[in-house]
DOKE-847864 format. One line per 8 residues: for each residue x, y, z of C-alpha. Coordinates in Angstrom, 2 decimals, decimal comma. Layout:
N
X:Y:Z | ...
REM end
This chain:
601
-69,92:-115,40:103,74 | -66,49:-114,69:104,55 | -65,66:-111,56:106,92 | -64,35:-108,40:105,27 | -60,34:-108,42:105,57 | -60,81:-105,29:107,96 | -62,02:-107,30:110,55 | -59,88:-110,43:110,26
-57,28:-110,81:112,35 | -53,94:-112,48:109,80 | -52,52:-114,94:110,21 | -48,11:-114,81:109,88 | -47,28:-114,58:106,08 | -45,15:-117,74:106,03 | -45,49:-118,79:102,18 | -44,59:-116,02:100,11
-44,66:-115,76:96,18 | -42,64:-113,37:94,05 | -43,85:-112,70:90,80 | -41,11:-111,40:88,14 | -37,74:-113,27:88,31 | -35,43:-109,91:87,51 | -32,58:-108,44:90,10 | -35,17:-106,92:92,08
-37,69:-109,80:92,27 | -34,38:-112,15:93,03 | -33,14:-109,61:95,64 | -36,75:-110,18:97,22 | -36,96:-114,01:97,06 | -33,05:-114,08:98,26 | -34,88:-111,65:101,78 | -37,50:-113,82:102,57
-35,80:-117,05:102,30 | -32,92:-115,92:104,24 | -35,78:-114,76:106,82 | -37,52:-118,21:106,74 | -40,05:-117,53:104,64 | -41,18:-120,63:102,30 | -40,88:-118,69:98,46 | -42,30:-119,15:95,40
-40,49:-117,50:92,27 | -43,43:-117,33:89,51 | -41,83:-115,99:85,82 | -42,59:-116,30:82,43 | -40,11:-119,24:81,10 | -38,02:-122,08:82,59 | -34,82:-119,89:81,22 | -35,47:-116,93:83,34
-36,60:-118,74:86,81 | -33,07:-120,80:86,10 | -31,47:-117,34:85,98 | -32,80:-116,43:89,43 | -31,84:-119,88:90,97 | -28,41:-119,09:89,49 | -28,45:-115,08:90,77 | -29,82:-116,38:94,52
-27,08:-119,22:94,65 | -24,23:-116,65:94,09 | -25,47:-114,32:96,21 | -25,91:-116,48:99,05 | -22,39:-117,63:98,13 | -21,07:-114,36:98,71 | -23,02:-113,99:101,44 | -21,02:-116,85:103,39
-18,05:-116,43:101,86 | -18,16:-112,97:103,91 | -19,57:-114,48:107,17 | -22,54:-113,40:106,82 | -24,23:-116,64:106,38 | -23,14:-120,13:107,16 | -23,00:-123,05:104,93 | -25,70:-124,90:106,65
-27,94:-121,16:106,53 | -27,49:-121,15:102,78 | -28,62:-124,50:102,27 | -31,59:-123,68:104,01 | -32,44:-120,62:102,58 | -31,75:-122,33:99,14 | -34,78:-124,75:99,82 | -36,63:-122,95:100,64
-37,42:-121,42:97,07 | -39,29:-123,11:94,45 | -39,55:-121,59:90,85 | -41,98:-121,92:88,69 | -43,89:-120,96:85,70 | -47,01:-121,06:85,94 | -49,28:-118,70:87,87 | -51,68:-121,28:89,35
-48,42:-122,26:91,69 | -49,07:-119,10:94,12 | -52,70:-120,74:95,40 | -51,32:-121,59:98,05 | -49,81:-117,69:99,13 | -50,58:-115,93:102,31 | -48,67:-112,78:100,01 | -48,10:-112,35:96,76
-45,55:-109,96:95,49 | -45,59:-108,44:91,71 | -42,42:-107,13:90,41 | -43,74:-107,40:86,55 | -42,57:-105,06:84,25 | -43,77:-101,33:85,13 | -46,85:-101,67:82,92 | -50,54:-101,76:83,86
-51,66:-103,82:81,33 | -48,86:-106,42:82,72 | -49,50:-105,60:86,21 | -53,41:-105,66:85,98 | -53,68:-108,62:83,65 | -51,53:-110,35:86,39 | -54,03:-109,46:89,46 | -57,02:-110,44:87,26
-55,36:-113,44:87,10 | -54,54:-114,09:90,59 | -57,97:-113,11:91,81 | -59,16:-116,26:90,32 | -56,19:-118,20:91,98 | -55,36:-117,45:95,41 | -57,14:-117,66:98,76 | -59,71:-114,45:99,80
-57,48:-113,68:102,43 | -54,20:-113,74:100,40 | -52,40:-110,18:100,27 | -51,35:-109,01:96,72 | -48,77:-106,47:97,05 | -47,29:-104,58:93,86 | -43,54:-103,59:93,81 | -44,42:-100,72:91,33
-42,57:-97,15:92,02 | -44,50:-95,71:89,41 | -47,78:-96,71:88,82 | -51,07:-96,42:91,25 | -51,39:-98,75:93,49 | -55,19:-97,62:93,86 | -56,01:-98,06:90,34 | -54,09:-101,18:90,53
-56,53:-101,99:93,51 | -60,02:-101,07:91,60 | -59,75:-103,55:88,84 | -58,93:-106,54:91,56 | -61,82:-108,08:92,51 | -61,02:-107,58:96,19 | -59,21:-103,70:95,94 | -58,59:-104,17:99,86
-56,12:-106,81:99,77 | -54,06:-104,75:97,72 | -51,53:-102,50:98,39 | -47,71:-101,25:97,23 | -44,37:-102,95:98,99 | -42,06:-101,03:97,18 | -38,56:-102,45:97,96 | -35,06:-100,83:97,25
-32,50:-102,27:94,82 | -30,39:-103,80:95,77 | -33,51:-105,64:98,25 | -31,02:-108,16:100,40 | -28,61:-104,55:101,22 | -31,06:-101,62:100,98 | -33,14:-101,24:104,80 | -36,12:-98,84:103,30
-39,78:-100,45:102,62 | -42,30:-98,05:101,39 | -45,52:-99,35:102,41 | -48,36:-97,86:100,28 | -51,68:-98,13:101,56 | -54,52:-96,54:98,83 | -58,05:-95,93:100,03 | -59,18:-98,91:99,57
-56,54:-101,02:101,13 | -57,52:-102,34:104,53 | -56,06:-101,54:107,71 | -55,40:-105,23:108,84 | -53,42:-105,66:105,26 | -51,38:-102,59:105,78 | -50,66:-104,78:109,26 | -49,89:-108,17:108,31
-47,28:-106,51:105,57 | -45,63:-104,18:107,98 | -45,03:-106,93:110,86 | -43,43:-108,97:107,58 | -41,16:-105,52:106,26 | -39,90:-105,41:110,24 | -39,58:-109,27:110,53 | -37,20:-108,80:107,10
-35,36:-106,60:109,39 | -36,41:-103,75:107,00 | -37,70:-99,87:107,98 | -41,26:-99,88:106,92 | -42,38:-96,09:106,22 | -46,49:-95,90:105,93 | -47,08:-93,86:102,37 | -50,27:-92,57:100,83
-50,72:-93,68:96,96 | -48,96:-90,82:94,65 | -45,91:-91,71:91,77 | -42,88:-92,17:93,39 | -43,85:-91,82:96,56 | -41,40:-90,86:99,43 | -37,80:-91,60:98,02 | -38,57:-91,62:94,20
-40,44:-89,19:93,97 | -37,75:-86,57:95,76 | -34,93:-89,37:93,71 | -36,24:-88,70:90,11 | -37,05:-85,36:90,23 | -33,55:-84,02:91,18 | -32,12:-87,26:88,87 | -33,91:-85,67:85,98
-33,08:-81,95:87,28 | -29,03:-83,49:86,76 | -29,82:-84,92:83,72 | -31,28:-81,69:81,88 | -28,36:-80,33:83,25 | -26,00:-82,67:81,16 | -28,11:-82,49:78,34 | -27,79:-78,37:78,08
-23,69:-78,66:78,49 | -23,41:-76,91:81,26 | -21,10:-79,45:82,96 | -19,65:-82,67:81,77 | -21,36:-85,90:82,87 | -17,98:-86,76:85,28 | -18,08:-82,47:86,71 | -22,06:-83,11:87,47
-21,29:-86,93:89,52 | -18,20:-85,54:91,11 | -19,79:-82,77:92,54 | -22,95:-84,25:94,21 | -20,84:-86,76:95,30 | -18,37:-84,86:96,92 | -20,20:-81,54:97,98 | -23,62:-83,45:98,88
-21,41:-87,21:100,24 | -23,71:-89,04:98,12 | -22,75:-92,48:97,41 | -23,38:-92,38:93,47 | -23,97:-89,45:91,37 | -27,32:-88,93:89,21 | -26,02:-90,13:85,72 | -24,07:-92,76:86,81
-27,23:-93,86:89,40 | -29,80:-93,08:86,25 | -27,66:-95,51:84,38 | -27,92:-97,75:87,53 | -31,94:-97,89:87,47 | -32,00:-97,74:84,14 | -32,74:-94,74:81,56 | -36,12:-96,16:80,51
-37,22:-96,69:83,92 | -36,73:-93,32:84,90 | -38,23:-92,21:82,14 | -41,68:-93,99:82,79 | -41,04:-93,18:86,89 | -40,89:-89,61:85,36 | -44,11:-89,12:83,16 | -46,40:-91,21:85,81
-45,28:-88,19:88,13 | -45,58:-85,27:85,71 | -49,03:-86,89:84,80 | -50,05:-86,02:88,30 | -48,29:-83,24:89,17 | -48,27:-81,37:85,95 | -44,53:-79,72:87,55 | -42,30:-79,30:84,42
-39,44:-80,15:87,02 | -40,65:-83,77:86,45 | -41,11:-83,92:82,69 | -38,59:-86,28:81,57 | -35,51:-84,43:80,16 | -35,86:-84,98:76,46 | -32,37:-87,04:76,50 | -33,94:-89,51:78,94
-36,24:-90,30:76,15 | -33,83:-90,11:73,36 | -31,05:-92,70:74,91 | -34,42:-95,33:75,89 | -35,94:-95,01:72,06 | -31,89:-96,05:71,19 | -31,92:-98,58:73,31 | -28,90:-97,07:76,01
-30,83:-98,15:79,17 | -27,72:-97,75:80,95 | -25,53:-100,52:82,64 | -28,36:-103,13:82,09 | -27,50:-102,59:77,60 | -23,68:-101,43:78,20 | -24,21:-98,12:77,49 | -26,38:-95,34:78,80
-24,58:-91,87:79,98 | -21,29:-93,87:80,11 | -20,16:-97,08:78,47 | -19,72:-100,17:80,26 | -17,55:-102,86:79,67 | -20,49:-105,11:78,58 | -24,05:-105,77:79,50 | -24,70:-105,92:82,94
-21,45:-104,87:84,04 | -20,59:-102,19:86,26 | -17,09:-101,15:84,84 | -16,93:-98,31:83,23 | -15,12:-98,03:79,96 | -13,68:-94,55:77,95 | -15,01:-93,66:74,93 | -15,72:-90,30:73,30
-17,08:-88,10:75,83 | -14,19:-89,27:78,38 | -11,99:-86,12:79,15 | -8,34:-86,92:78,31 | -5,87:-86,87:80,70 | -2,36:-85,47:80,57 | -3,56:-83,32:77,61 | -0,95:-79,94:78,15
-3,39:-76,52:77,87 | -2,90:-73,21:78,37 | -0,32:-72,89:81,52 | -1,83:-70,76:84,34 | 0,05:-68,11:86,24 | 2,19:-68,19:88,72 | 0,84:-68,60:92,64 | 2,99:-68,06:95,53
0,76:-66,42:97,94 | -2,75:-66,04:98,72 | -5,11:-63,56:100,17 | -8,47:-63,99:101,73 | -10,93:-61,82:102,76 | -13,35:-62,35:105,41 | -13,07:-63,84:109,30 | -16,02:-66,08:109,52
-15,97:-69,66:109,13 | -15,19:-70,44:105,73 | -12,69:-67,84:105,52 | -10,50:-69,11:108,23 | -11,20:-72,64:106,62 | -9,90:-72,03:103,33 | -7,12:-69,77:104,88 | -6,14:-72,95:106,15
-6,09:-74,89:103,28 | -4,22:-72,76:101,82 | -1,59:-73,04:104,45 | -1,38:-76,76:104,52 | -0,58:-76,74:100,78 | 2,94:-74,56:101,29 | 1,19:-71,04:100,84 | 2,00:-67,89:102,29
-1,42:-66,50:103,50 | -2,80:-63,26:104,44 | -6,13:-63,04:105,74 | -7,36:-59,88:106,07 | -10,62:-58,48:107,36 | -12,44:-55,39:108,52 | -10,33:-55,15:111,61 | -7,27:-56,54:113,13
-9,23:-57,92:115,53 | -11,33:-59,98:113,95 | -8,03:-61,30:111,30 | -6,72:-62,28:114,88 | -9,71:-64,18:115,83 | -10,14:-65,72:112,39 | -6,27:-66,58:112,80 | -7,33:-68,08:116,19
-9,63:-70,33:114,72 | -7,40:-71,86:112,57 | -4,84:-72,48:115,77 | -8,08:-73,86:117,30 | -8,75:-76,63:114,35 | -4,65:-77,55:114,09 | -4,97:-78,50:117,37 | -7,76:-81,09:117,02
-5,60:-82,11:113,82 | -2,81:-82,72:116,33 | -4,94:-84,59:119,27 | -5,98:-86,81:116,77 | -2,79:-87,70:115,28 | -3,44:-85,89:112,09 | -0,81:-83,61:112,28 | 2,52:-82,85:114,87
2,72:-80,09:116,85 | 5,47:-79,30:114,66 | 3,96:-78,77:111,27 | 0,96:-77,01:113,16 | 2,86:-74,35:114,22 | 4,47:-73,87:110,53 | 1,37:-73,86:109,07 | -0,17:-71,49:111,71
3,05:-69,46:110,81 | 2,36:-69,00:107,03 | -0,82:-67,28:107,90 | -0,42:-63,25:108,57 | -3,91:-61,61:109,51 | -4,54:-57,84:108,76 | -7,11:-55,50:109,51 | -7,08:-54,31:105,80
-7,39:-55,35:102,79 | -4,08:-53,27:101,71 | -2,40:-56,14:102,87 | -3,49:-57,69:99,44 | -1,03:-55,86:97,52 | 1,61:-58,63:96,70 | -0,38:-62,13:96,65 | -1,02:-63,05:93,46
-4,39:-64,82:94,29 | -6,84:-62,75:96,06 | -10,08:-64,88:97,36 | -13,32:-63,66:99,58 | -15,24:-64,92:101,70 | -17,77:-62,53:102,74 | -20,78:-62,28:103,40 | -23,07:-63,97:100,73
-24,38:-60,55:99,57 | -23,96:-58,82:96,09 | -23,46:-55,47:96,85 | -20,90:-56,04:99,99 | -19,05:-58,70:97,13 | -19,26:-55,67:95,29 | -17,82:-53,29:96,94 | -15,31:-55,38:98,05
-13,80:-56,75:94,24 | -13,69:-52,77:93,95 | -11,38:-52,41:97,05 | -9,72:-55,66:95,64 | -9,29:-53,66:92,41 | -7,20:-51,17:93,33 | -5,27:-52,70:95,56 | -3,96:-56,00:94,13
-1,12:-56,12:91,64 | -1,58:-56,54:87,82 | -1,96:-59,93:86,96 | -3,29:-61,17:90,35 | -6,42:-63,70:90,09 | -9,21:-62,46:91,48 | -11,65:-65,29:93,06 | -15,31:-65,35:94,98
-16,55:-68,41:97,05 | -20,15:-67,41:96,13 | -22,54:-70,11:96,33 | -25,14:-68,66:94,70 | -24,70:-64,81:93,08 | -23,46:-64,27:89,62 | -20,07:-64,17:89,66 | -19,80:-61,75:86,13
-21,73:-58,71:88,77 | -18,21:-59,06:90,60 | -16,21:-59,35:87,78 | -17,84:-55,80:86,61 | -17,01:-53,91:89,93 | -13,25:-54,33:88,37 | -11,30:-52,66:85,95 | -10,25:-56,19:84,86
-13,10:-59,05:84,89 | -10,67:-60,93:82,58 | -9,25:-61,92:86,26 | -12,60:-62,80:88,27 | -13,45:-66,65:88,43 | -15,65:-68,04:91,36 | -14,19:-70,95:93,39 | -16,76:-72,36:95,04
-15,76:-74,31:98,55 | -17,92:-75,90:100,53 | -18,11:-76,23:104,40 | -16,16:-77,22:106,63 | -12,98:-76,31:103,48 | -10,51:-78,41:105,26 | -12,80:-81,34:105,31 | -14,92:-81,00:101,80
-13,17:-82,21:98,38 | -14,79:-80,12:96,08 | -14,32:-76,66:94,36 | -16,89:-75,50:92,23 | -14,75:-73,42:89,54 | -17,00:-70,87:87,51 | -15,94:-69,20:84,07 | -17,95:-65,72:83,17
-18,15:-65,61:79,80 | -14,93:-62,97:80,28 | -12,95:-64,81:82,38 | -9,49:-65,48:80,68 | -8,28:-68,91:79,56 | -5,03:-68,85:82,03 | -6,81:-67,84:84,75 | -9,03:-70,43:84,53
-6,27:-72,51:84,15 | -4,29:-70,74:87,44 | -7,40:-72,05:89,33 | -6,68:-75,40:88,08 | -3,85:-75,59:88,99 | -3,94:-74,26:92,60 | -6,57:-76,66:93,39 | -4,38:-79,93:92,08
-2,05:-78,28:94,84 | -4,60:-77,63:97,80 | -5,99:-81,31:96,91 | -9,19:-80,29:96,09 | -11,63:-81,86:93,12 | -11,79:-79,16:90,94 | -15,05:-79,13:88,50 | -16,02:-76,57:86,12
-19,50:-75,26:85,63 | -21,21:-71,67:84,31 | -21,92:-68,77:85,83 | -25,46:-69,42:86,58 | -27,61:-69,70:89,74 | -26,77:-72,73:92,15 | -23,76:-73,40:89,60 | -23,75:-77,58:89,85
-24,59:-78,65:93,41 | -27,09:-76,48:94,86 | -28,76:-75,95:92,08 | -29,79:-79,78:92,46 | -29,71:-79,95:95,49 | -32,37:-76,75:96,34 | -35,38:-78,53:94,28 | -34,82:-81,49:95,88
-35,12:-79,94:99,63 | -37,95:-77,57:98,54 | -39,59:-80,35:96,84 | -39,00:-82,47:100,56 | -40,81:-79,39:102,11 | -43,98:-79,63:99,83 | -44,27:-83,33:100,22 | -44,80:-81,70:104,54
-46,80:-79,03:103,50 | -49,12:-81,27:101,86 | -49,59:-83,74:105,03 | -48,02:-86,91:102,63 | -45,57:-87,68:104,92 | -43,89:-86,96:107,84 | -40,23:-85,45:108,76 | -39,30:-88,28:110,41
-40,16:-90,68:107,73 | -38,88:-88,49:104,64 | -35,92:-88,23:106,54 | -35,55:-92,01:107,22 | -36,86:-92,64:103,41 | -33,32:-90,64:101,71 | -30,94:-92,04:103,99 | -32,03:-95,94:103,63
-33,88:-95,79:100,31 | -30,82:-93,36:97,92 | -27,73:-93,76:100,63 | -27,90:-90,16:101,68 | -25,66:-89,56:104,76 | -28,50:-87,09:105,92 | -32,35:-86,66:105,54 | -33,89:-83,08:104,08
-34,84:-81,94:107,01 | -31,86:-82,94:109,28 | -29,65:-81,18:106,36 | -32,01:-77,96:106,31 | -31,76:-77,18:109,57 | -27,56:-77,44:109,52 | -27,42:-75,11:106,61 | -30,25:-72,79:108,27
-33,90:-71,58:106,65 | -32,84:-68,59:106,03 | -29,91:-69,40:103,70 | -31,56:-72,34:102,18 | -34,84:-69,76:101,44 | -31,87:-67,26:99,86 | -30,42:-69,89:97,14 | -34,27:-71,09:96,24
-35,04:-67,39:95,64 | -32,24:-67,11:93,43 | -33,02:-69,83:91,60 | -36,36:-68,86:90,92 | -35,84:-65,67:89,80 | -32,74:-67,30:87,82 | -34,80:-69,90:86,02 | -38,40:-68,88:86,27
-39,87:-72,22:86,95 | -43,11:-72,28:89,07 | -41,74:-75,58:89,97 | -38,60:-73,83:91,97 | -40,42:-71,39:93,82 | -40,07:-71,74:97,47 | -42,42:-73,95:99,59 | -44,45:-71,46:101,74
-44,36:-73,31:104,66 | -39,99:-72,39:104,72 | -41,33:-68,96:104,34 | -43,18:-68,86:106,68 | -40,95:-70,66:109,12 | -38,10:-68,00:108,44 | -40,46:-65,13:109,29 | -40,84:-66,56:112,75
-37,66:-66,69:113,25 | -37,09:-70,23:113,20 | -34,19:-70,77:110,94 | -32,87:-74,29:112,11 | -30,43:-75,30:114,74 | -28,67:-71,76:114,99 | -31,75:-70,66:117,13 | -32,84:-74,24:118,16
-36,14:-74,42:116,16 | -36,33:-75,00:112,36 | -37,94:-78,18:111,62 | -37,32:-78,77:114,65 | -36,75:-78,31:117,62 | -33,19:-78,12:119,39 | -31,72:-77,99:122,63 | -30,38:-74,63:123,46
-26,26:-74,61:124,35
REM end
């Protein structure tokens, strides 16, 4: 009687086969060979393994073209990979991989199927992001040889390996497949069995968050990519990356995890549905929330929904000089924008001396401009020049743009759009940089909320592309329009959204840190490996957590508040565990503990 796999030591997994020929299963063939591996492609006809052979030639083509593999390395690789068609050709597997359709029948009908095939000690590993691996597991004849390699598309480029171990799965498996994921020169992150596991399931959530956000009209599908791609520096936005993976994936990623988790923030938007039933998958059928140039192609084409350029509108008003209120951080930031762009600034605050400090900042980040060849010494002192602080907002009386940046309370924005009331000229534009408060509650502390739009910057303002430009329902067309304008001038991305909670960025980007909180609070997964799961597995340039404790607890508890009592979703309310980590005081790297921990300066 053979030993149970928990007590046999495995052997290296030198012959490898891949079952399901698509890009994913290719990318994974194209890894191992490359890593010396002896493969065996396994799909349904002699058409679709010649695909692969033709995918995993051009790839490794590319690959030496760009010195990253030599001629004699691709050869090898190359023959190392047999195709074939028939099942009965992975006997002779120390792992077997399924990338099958994300189906159980197909997936379980395949492990039946293999049971009868390979070796006991053979590994089956499923590449499903969707399904459970456990129940997967129970209806093998041997439920501790299998487990869940989920790889990341594209496999050869993307570092992240989610290893998924259910409670069946034996430690020695878990083992032999992680020593393979770090011999691939992959990141292997140990997860427990639940849909979507680490990445996906914090992916698809806010994917389908952006989605529903198209879908109600709030922004257009270019406003909602632009945005998280320049206020978040994410390397694709969600529609364009939904078209990417593939509507009808997402849409079956989706239900498996609002099956389990019952959170209406992962019931698949209803247009996720509608475009698969049509048949717009996305890039994979040429059309999905854009229109590609054909199947398979990456290029995107215009067609109906495609703003037009060049179109004249209304013309804004005139802008010559600018006022902003406040002397923090983001104040003196976009004071200095504005100064770079030609304007005549005033940046006035509750005392001279703070408008001189804020004033001093800006000196402060002209001169790293100049150390770093970014600017002369020259043109920093004319910008510095154009900006005149004031200890009152008085000062105000002449620009014809007045913009705060306060703090991110309603009744001090308030109070303050009254003060701006009276004292700014007829006609001026009245703007807030809130990130989160309704920007009609300003509007209304003025005679004239015609005027009031919200211009959204982000931090640091001289660095960050985007402006977040928010209508009230009674903000006028031209001012709108002035706003426009003045950002084509600052050379800022300008895109337009509603005056609603979170407006386009945070309000995806919240759920998806609160929902990176739960997954904590509920002992799935660590910090570290969350963390290390966004940045390889979706490209993010910074983990949750890392990101949490830069913006603070304490704001990032604020904006989920707001949202909550905005949109009323259990689903939004804030993880307990940031509550309670604000009420101790331990609000990120401001006071060296959040997450956690800092040294002190």
């Amino acid at each position: 009687m053979a030993a149970p796999l928990s007590d046999t030591p495995l052997s290296p997994l030198r012959t490898i086969a891949v079952i399901g020929l698509g890009t994913m299963g290719t990318g994974i063939a194209e890894v191992l060979a490359k890593a010396g591996r002896e493969v065996i492609g396994i799909d349904v006809s002699e058409d679709l393994t010649a695909r692969s052979l033709a995918a995993l030639a051009a790839a490794t083509d590319r690959a030496v073209q760009r010195g990253r593999l030599t001629e004699q390395e691709r050869g090898s690789a190359l023959a190392r990979v047999r195709v074939s068609t028939d099942l009965r050709d992975a006997a002779d597997a120390d792992l077997v991989i399924e990338v099958a359709p994300e189906s159980y029948e197909i997936k379980q009908q395949i492990f039946r199927e293999l049971d009868a095939i390979v070796r006991p000690e053979t590994i089956l590993a499923t590449g499903t992001n969707a399904l459970s691996v456990t129940r997967l597991a129970a209806d093998s004849a041997r439920p501790e040889r299998v487990l869940g390699l989920h790889f990341f598309n594209p496999a050869p480029a993307m570092k992240l390996v989610e290893v998924v171990s259910s409670v069946l799965t034996a430690p020695a498996a878990v083992t032999a497949v992680t020593n393979l994921a770090l011999d691939l020169g992959k990141e292997p992150v140990a997860v427990g069995d639940r849909p979507g596991f680490v990445a996906d399931g914090l992916l698809f959530g806010y994917l389908n968050q952006a989605a529903a956000m198209y879908e109600a009209r709030y922004a257009s599908r270019e406003d909602i990519d632009a945005a998280m791609r320049l206020g978040c520096g994410l390397p694709m936005g969600p529609l364009a990356l939904l078209d990417l993976i593939g509507v009808d994936t997402a849409r079956t990623v989706l239900e498996a995890m609002y099956a389990e988790s019952r959170d209406r923030l992962h019931a698949p938007a209803p247009i996720l549905g509608q475009l698969s039933e049509a048949g717009l998958t996305g890039r994979k059928s040429g059309r999905g929330f854009y229109t590609y140039e054909a199947s398979g192609s990456a290029t995107v084409v215009p067609d109906a929904l495609t703003p037009l350029s060049g179109v004249a509108g209304v013309p804004g008003r005139p802008v010559g000089s600018v006022g902003v209120a406040g002397s923090g951080t983001m104040a003196s930031g976009i004071a200095e924008v504005f100064a770079k762009a030609g304007y005549d600034v005033v940046l006035a605050a509750r005392s001279e001396e703070k408008a001189q400090t804020a004033k001093a900042r800006i000196g402060t980040s002209l001169s790293r401009s100049v150390d770093k060849g970014r600017l002369t010494a020259e043109t920093a002192a004319q910008i510095l020049d154009r900006v005149t602080p004031a200890g009152s907002y008085d000062a105000f009386a002449d620009v014809d743009l007045a913009l705060e940046a306060v703090a991110e309370d309603l009744e001090i924005k308030r109070q303050l759009f009254a003060t701006l009331d009276k004292v700014c000229k007829p006609g001026a534009v009245l703007a807030t940089t809130t990130s989160s408060l309704p920007v009609v509650a300003c509007a209304r502390a003025t005679s004239r909320p015609q005027d009031v739009i919200g211009m959204h910057f982000f931090n640091p303002a001289p660095a960050m592309k985007l402006v977040e430009v928010v209508r009230t329902v009674l903000t006028a067309d031209d001012v709108h329009a002035t706003v426009r304008e003045v950002c084509a001038r600052i050379k800022k991305h300008a895109v337009d959204c509603g005056d609603r909670a979170g407006f386009i960025v945070n309000a995806l980007l919240f759920p998806y840190l609160n929902n990176a909180i739960k997954m904590v609070q509920e002992h799935y997964a660590t910090l570290d490996d969350i963390d290390a799961a966004m940045k390889l597995g979706g490209g993010y340039p910074m983990g949750p957590f890392e990101l949490l404790d830069i913006v603070g607890l304490d704001v990032s508890l604020a904006i989920e508040k707001v949202l909550h009592r905005e949109f009323r979703d259990p689903g939004l309310a804030p993880a307990p565990l940031l509550e309670h980590l604000v009420a101790a005081g331990c609000l990120g790297r401001k006071t060296g503990r959040g997450f956690r921990e800092y040294a002190r300066r």
